[in-house]
C-alpha positions in Angstrom: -68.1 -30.2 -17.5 -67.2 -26.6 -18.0 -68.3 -25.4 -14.8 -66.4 -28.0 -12.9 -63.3 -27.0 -14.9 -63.1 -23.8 -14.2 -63.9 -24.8 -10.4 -60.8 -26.5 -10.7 -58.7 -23.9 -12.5 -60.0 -21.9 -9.7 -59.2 -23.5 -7.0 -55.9 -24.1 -8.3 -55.2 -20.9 -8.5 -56.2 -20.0 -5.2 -53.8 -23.3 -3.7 -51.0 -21.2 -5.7 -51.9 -18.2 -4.2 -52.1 -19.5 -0.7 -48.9 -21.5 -1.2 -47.4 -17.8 -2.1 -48.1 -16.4 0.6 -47.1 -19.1 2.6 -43.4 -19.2 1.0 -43.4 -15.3 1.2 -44.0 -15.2 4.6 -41.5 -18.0 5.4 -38.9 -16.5 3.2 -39.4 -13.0 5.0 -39.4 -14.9 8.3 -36.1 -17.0 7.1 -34.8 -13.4 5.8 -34.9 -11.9 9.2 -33.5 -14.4 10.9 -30.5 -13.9 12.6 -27.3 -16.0 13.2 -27.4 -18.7 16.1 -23.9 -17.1 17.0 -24.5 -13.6 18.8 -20.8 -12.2 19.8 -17.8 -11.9 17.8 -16.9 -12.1 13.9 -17.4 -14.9 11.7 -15.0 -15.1 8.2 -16.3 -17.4 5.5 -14.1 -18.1 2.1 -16.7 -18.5 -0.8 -14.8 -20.0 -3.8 -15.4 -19.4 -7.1 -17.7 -21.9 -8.9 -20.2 -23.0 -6.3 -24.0 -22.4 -6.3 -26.3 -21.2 -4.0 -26.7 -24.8 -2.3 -23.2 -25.2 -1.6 -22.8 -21.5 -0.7 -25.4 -22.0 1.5 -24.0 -25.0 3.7 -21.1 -23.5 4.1 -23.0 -20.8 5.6 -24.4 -23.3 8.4 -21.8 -25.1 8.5 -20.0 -21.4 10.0 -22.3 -21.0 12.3 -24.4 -18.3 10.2 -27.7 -19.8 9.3 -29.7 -21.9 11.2 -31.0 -23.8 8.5 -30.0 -23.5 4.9 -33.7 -24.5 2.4 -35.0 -20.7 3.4 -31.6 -18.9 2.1 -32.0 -21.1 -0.9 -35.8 -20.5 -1.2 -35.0 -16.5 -0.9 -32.5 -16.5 -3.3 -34.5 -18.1 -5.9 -37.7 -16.3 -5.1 -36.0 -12.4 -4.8 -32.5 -12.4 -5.6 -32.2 -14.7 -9.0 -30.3 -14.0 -11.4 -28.3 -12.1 -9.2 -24.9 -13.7 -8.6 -23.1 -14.9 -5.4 -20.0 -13.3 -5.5 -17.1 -15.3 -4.6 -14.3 -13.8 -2.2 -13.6 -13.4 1.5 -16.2 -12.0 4.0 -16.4 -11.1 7.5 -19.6 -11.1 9.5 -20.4 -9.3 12.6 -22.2 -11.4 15.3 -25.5 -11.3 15.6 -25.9 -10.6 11.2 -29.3 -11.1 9.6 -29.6 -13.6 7.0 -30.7 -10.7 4.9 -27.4 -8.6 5.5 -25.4 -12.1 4.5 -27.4 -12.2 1.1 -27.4 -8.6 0.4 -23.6 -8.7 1.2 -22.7 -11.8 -1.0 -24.7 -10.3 -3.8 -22.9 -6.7 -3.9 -19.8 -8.4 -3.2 -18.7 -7.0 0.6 -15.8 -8.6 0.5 -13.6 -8.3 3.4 -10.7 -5.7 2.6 -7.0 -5.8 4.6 -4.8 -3.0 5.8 -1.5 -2.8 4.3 0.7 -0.3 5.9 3.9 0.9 3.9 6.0 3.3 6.1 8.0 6.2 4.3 11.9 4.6 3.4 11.8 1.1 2.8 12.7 -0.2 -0.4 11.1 -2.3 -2.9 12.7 -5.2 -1.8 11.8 -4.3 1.8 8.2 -3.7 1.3 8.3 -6.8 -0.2 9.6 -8.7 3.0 7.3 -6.6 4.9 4.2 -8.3 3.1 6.5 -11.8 3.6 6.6 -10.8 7.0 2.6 -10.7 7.2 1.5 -13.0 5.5 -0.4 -10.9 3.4 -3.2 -12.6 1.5 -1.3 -12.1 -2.2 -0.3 -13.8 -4.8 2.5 -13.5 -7.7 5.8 -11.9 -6.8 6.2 -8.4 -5.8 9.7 -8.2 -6.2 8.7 -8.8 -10.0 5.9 -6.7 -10.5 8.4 -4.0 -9.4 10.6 -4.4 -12.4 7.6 -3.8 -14.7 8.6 -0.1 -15.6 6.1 0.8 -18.0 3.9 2.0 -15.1 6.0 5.1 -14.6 7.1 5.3 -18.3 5.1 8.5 -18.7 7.0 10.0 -15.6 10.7 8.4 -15.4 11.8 6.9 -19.0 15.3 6.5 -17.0 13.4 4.5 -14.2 15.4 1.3 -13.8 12.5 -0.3 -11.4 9.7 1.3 -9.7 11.7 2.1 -6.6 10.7 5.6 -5.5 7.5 5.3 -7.3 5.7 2.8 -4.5 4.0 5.8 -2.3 4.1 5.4 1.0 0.0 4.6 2.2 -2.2 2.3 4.3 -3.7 0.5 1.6 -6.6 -2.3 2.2 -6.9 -4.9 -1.2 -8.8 -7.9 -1.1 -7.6 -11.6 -0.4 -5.8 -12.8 -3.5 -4.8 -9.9 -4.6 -2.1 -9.6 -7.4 1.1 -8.7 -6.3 0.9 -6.6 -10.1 -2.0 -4.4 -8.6 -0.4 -4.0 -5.7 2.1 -2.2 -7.5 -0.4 -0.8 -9.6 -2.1 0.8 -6.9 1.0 2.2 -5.2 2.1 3.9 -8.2 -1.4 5.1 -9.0 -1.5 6.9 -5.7 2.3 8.4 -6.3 0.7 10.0 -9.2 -1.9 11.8 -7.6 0.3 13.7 -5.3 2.4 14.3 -7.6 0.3 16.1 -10.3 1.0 19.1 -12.5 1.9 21.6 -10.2 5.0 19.2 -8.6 6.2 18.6 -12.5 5.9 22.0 -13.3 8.3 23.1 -10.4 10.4 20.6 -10.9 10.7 22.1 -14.6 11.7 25.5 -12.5 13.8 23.5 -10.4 15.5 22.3 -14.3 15.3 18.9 -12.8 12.8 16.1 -14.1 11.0 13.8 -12.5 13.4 11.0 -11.8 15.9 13.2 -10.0 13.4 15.3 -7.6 12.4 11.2 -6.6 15.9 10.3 -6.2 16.7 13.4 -4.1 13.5 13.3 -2.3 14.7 9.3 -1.3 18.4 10.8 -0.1 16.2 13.3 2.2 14.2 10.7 3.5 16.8 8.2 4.5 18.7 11.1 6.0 16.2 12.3 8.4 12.2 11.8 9.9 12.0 15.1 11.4 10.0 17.0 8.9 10.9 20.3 10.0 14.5 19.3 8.9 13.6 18.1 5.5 13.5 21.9 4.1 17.0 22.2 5.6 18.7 19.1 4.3 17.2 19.7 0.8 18.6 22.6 0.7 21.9 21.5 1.5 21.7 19.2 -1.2 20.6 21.7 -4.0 23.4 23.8 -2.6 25.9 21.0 -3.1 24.6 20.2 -6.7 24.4 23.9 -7.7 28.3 23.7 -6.3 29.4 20.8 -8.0 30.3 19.3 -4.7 30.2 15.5 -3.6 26.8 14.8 -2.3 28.3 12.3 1.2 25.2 10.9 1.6 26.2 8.0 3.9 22.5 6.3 3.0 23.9 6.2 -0.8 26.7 3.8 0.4 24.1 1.6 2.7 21.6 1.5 -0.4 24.9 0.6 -2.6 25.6 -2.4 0.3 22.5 -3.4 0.2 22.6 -4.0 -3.2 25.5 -6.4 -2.8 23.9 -8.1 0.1 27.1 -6.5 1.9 25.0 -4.4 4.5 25.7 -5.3 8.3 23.6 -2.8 9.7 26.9 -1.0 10.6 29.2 1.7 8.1 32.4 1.5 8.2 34.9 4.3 7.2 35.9 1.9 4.6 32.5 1.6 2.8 33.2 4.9 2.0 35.7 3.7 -0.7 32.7 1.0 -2.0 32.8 1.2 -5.9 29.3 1.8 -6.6 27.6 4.7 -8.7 25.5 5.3 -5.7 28.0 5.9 -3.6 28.0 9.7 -3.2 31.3 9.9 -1.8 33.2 8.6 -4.7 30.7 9.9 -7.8 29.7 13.9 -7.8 25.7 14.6 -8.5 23.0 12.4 -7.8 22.9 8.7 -7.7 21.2 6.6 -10.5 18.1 6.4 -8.8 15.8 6.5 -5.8 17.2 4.8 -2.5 13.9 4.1 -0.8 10.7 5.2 -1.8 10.3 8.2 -0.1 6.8 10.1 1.5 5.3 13.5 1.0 7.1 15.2 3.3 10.5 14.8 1.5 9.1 15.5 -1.9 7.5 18.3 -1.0 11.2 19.6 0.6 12.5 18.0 -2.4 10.9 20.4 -4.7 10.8 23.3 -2.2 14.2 23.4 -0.3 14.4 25.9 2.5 16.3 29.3 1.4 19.4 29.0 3.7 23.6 28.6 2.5 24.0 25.4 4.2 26.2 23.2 3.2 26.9 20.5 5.7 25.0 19.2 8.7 25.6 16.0 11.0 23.6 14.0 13.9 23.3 14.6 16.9 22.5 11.5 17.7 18.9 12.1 19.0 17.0 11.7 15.7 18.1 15.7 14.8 21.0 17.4 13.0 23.6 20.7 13.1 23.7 22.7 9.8 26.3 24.2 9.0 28.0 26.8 6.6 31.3 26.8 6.6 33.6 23.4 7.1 35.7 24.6 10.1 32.1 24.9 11.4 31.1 21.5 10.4 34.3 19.6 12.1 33.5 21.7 15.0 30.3 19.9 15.2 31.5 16.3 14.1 34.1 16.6 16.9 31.1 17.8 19.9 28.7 14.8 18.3 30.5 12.3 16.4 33.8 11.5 17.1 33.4 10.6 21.1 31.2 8.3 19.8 33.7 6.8 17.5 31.2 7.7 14.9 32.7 8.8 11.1 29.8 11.0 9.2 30.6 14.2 6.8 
């Protein structure tokens, strides 16, 4: 009776061994399989909550497995307790069912580029992600009035306009519009570290004016070999006590108002608003746009010249000027056969 139960136990275990290697081999098999689909990209949506079955069908259902048992049978034989990570994922065809596991496992979700060009505002960059449809969610336009992100930097800081640097960014479907915000600010903050606050202290201007300044260069030209020059024709102005007549000021100001037609007028000039340069001596309350690198940097490193005035020439560059009797010279050759009033 012995001897036949240990026959038995035996050849049990040899069935279970078989049967092993059997699964093992069709697993591997099933594991280096590859998608019936061979060209393109394929994007799934895994939701939160579902198991491996469900995950699994909506992988065949996509056109990525074949059959669905051997990603199931895998997952329980190698990859349990390991999670399947919810999120958005995009496949390159022909993708191994292997790559698909390992990728749902680590969480390879699909990232997307967000591209903020230097001088928009916050309320632009916030159309702009309107305007793509980016995969987001919450409001951006409120996560921008959340100030204690840049409460170590700007305790004056009325939003988080000027702090919102200018970067191709890639986040994750669903995003929060908070992290968004979060992340743009983060990246402010690493360019501008502790040798940028410690010349702004040579400067004797904080933080919140070298952004606001840096926002007036920006808006006022896109030629960075200019930005030198115009900061320093603002510093000059400061250090002089004279009137800014930054014509951007006014169009920020409109803006505001929901007044802006996409044309100034020479009677915007009179527009009562404490950005509005022309009417109020020193720098307005805040930043204008959020500006890049390039006009923080001539922000905090204005080019060693006496300028004090410069105007367009209407092909993206400018005239600078010393003197005023200069300056009209150059408004009359540039400005005024175009019916154009500037500084």
């Amino acid at each position: 009776m012995l001897t036949t139960l240990k026959k038995i136990v035996k050849l049990s275990l040899i069935a279970l061994i078989i049967i092993n290697l059997c699964l093992a081999g069709y697993v591997s098999k099933a594991m280096n399989c590859f998608s019936p689909t061979k060209k393109g990209k394929q994007t799934i949506i895994i939701e939160k909550g579902l198991n491996p079955k469900a995950i699994a069908r909506i992988l065949k259902d996509n056109q990525l497995l074949s059959q669905s048992f051997g990603f199931q049978l895998a997952y329980s034989f190698y990859y349990y307790p390991h999670s399947l990570k919810a999120g958005e994922y995009q496949f390159s065809l022909p993708v191994s069912q292997k790559k698909i596991m390992l990728d749902l496992i680590s969480g390879r979700v699909l990232f997307h580029p967000l591209t903020v060009p230097e001088g928009l505002t916050y309320l632009e960059i916030s159309e702009l992600l309107k305007a793509r449809n980016y995969p987001f969610s919450g409001s951006f336009v409120q996560a921008c009035l959340e100030t204690s992100l840049v409460a170590d930097l700007d305790a004056e800081a009325r939003n988080l306009e000027g702090y919102l640097y200018p970067e191709t960014y890639y986040f994750a479907r669903g995003i929060k519009a908070e992290d968004i915000a979060k992340t743009m600010v983060g990246e402010f903050k690493k360019n501008f570290g502790q040798k940028e606050q410690e010349r702004a202290r040579e400067l004797n201007l904080n933080i919140h004016q070298i952004v606001t300044l840096a926002s007036l260069i920006e808006k006022e030209t896109g030629r960075p070999e200019e930005k030198p020059l115009v900061s320093a024709v603002f510093h000059n102005r400061l250090r002089l006590k004279m009137k800014l007549d930054c014509d951007p000021t006014i169009i920020y100001a409109l803006k505001l108002e929901n007044k802006y037609t996409g044309n100034l007028r020479l009677a915007d000039k009179n527009l009562n608003s404490p950005y509005n340069t022309y009417l109020y001596p020193g720098l307005p309350p805040g930043p204008i746009c959020n500006p890049g690198q390039h006009s923080i940097q001539a922000a905090l490193y204005p080019a060693n010249v006496d300028y004090l005035y410069f105007v367009s020439r209407n092909d993206g560059s400018h005239v600078f000027n010393r003197s005023y009797s200069e300056h009209l010279l150059a408004v009359k050759k540039y400005q005024l056969k175009n019916n154009r009033q500037l500084r």
